[in-house]
N, C-alpha and C positions, 0 to 999 in steps of 0.2 A: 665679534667672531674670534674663536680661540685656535689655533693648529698645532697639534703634533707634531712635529719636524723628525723624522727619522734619520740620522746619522751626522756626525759634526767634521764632516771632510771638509770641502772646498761650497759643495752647494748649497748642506744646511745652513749654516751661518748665512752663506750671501741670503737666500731667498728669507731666513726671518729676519734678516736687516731690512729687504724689501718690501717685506708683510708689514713690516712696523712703519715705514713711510706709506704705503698705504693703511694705515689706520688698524689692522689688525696685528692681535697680541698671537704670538709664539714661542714655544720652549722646542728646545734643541735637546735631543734624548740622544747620547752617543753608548754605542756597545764596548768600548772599549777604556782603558784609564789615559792621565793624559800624559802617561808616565811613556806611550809609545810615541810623544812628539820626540824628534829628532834622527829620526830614523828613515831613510830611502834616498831616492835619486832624486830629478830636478825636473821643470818642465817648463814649455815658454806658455807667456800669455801674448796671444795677437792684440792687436788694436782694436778691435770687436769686444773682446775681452777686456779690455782693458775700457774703452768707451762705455762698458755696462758697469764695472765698478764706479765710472764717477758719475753715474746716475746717483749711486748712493753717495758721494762725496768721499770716495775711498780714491786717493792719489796712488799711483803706482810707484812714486818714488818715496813710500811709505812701505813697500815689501820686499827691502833687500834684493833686488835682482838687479840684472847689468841689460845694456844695451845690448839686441840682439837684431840687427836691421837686415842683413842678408847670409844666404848662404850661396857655397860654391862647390859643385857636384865636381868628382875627379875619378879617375878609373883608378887601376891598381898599380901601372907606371907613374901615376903623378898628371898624368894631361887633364885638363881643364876640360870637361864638357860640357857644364854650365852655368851660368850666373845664377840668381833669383834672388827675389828680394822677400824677405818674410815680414811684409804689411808693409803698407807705405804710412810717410807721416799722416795725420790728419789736422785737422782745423788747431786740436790742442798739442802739438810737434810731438803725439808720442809713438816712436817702434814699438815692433815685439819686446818683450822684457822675457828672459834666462831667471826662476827665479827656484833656489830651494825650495821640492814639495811638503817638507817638514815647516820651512819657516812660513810659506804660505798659509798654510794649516792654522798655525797659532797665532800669525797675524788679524786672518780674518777673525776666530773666534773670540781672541781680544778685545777687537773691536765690535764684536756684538755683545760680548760682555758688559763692557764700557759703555754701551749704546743699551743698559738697562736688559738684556736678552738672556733670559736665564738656559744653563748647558748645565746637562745632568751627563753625568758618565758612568760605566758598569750597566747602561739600560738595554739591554739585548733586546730586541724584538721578539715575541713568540705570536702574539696573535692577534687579529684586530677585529673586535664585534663592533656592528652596526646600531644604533640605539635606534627603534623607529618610531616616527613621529608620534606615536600614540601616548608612549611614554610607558609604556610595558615593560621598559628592559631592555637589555642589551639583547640581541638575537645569541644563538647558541655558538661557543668558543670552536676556535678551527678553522680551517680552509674556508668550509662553506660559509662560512657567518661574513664573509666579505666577496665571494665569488659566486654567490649564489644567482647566478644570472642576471643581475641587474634590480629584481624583485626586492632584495631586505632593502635597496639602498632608499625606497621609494619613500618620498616625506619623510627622511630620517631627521630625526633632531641631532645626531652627531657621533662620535665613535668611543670606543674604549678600545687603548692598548694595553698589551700587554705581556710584559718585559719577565725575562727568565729569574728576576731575583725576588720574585714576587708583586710586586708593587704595579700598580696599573697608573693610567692619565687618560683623561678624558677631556674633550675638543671639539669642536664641530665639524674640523677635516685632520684626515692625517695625510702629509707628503711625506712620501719615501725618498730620500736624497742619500741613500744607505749603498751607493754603488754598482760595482760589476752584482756581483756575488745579493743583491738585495732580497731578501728576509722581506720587505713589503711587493715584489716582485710573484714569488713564489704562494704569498697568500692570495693575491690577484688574481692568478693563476698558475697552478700549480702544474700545468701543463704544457707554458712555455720552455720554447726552448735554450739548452744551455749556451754559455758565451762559446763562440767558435774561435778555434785557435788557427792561428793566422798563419803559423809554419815558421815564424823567428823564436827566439830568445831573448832574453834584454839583459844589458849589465853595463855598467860605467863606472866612472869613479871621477877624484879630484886630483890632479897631477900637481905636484907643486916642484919648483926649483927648475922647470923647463923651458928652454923658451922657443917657440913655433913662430912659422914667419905668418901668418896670418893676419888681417887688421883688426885692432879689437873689437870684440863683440861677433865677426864675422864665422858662421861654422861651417867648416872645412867638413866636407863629406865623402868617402872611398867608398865605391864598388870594388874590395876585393875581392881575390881572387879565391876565397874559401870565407871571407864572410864581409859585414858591413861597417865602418867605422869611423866615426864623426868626432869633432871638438871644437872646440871656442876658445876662445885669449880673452879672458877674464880681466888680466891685466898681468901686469911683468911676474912670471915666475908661476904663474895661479891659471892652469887650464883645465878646463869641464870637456870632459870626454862620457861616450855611450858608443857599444857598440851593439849589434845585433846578426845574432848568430843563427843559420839556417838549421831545425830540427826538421826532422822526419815528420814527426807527432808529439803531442802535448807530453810534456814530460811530467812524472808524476810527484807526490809530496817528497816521498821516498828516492826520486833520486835525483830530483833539484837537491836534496838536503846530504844527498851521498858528494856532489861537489863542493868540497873543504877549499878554503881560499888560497892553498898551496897549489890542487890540484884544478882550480879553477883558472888562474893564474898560470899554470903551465899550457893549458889547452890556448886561453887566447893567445899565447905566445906562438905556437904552433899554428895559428889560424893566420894572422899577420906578417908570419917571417917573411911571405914572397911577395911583402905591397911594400910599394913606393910610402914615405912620409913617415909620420915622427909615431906611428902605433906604439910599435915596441918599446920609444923609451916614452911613452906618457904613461905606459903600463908598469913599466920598471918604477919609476918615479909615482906611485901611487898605491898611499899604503897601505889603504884597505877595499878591494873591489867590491861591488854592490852588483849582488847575483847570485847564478841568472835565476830570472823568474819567464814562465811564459806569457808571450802577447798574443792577449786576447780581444773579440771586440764582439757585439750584439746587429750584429744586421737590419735585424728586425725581432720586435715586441710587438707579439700580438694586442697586448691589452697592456692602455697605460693606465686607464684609470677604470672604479666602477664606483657610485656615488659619491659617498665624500672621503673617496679615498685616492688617492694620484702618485706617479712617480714623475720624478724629475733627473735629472742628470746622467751618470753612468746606470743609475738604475733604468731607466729608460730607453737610453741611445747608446751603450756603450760603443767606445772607438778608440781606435788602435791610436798608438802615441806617435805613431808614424805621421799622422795629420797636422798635428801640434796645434787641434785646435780642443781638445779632449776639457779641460779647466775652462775656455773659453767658452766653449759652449753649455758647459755647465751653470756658469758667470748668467751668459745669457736666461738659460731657465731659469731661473730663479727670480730675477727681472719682472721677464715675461710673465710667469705665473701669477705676482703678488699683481700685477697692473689685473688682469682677468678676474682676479677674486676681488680687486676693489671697485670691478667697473661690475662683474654681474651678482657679486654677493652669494649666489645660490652654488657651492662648492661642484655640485654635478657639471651646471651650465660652465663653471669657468674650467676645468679639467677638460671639459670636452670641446671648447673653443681655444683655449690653449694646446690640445693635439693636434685639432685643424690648420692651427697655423704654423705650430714647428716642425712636425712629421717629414715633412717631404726635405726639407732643408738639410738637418740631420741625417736621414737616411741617404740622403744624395753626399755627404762628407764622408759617412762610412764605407760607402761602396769606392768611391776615388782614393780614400786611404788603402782599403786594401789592395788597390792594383798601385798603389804606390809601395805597399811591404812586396807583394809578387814581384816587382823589379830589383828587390833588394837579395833575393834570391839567388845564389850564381847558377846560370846555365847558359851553354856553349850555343846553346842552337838563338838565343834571345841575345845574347852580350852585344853580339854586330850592331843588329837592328838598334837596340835602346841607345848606346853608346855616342853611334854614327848618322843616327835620324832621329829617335823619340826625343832625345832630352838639348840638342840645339836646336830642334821646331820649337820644344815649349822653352827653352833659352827665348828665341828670337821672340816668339808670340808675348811673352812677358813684357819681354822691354816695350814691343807696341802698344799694350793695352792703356788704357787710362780709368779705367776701373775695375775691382773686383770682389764677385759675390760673397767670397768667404767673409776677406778680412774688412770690407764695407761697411756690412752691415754695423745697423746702427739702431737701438731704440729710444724711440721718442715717448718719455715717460708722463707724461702731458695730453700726447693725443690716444681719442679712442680705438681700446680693443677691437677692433675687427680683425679678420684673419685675413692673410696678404700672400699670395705667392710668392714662391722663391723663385728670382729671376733666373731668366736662362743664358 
């Protein structure tokens, strides 16, 4: 069995490292050069995450990130309103990790590299025909040649892409691990709908020469009073800050790109003057802001897969970075899908037992993520209530619990596919 891999983010690599421990061959087709690693903000990996990488023998202290084990929720005077913890240890002692989404990037594809995993770049997606089983040919180019109701997929012998510089590849399946914005998404169905903007902004940066009272690793998070603003103690001198800024509406290319980093830079100063803690000088102290862009997330996708064609990751589930399981759960697809195609071989049956069993999981992290971005929102009539009851009920309910469904989960690479509820 051969697969197409659409996009070399964070999921293509993982899922054709996990195709290749299960015994199938894959190439990684990325749209872009790799001259755009080093470039963006950061993101945590939970223990979930983190547990799926060393299914493939990918150590976490092999991708440059730091300790990231809890955070501590605070109004815009400074008061504490609540603890939590972001994953608890597990059996192999690892937290959440803080890790650059640039070095991410190039570690994992590295390491597929090195693991014999061939990664094409410049491969833009345009279109994917269905070959069928008769051996006729590829069905006709377009939309319909993969969304045709189900119908071309039937006894297909495999697909052909094909990519904007001409050049096509051919496979028995193609996954789409091509993200929010996914090109294998819109040929699936072209009448899904677009990612929903969730009403924040995003932007952070690297503070250097400050120093915050915080313990390391822990990230300090403000409900201010005009917007939202978090950071970490990296270590002496070196703090990772994001803030998230309340928009009306999605903001457009044209005037995310009208904010120049002088005039970006004055606004969050503006935004922070009237909170308690260290905003204003982590922003002083940091010398090039990353921003803003808008956050967005996928609610729901009507259609993941149609014969031997499937998406995986943000193309799929996308979710807001507010959850901080967005990588993680992508980690997990990838996983999950290579066990499915090695346990039923027939690309239809595993796409479509691999929805059954992740759908509900995912769609239940994205909907709790976004009423975690809606509290991130200031308003008067809400501040009381969250402040002074929502977040020391889930303060206290945390410390009691002794397990949980997010960062628990766990795949066993070993036992069989079948599909399993997500607990309640």
């Amino acid at each position: 069995m051969r697969a197409i891999i659409v996009g070399a983010g964070i999921t293509g690599p993982v899922t054709a490292m996990a195709l290749q421990k299960a015994g199938i061959e894959a190439t990684v087709h990325e749209a872009y050069d790799r001259t755009a690693d080093g470039v963006g903000a950061y993101l945590t990996l939970a223990p979930n995450g983190l547990a799926a990488l060393r299914v493939l023998d990918i150590d976490h202290r092999d991708l440059g990130g730091f300790d990231t084990p809890a955070l501590e929720l605070r109004g815009s005077t400074g008061r504490v309103l609540a603890r939590l913890g972001m994953g608890r240890d597990d059996a192999e002692g690892t937290v959440s990790q803080t890790v650059r989404r640039s070095d991410l990037y190039t570690r994992l594809r590295d390491e597929a590299v090195r693991r014999g995993i061939p990664v094409e770049y410049g491969k833009r997606l345009v279109d994917v025909a269905v070959v069928p089983g008769s051996g006729a040919g590829p069905t006709a180019a377009g939309p319909s040649s993969a969304a045709g109701g189900g119908s071309a997929s039937e006894g297909s012998a495999g697909v052909v892409a094909s990519f904007a510089d001409g050049t096509t590849a051919e496979g028995d399946l193609l996954i789409g691990a091509d993200g929010l914005h996914s090109r294998t998404r819109a040929i699936l169905d072209p009448a899904c709908p677009p990612p929903r903007y969730t009403g924040l902004l995003n932007t952070g940066g690297y503070a250097s020469g400050v120093t915050v009272d915080s313990p390391l690793g822990v990230f300090t998070m403000t409900f201010g009073k005009r917007a939202f603003f978090a950071y970490a103690n990296r270590g002496p001198g070196d703090v990772w800050w994001f803030a998230n800024v309340p928009a009306a509406r999605e903001a457009s290319a044209d005037e995310l790109a009208a904010w120049t980093p002088e005039r970006w830079r004055a606004e969050l100063e503006r935004l922070f003057a009237d909170d308690a803690g260290p905003a204003l000088e982590l922003i002083a102290a940091t010398p090039q802001i990353i921003g803003p862009w808008n956050t967005l997330d996928l609610p729901r996708v009507p259609v993941w897969h149609r014969g031997p064609i499937g998406l995986v990751g943000d193309a799929a589930h996308g979710i807001s970075p507010t959850s901080g399981q967005g990588a993680s759960l992508a980690i997990e697809d990838g996983v999950l899908l290579a066990r499915f195609l090695r346990d039923h071989r027939d690309p239809t049956e595993a796409f479509a037992a691999f929805e059954s069993t992740r759908r509900k999981r995912v769609e239940r992290l994205i909907a709790q993520a976004k009423r975690t971005s809606n509290q991130k929102i200031p308003n008067p009539l809400t501040r009381v209530l969250r402040d002074r009851v929502i977040l020391p009920l889930v303060s206290r309910a945390a410390a009691r619990t002794t397990s949980d469904w997010v960062t628990d989960y766990r795949i066993d690479w070993n036992a069989p596919t079948t599909p399993t509820p997500t607990p309640r």
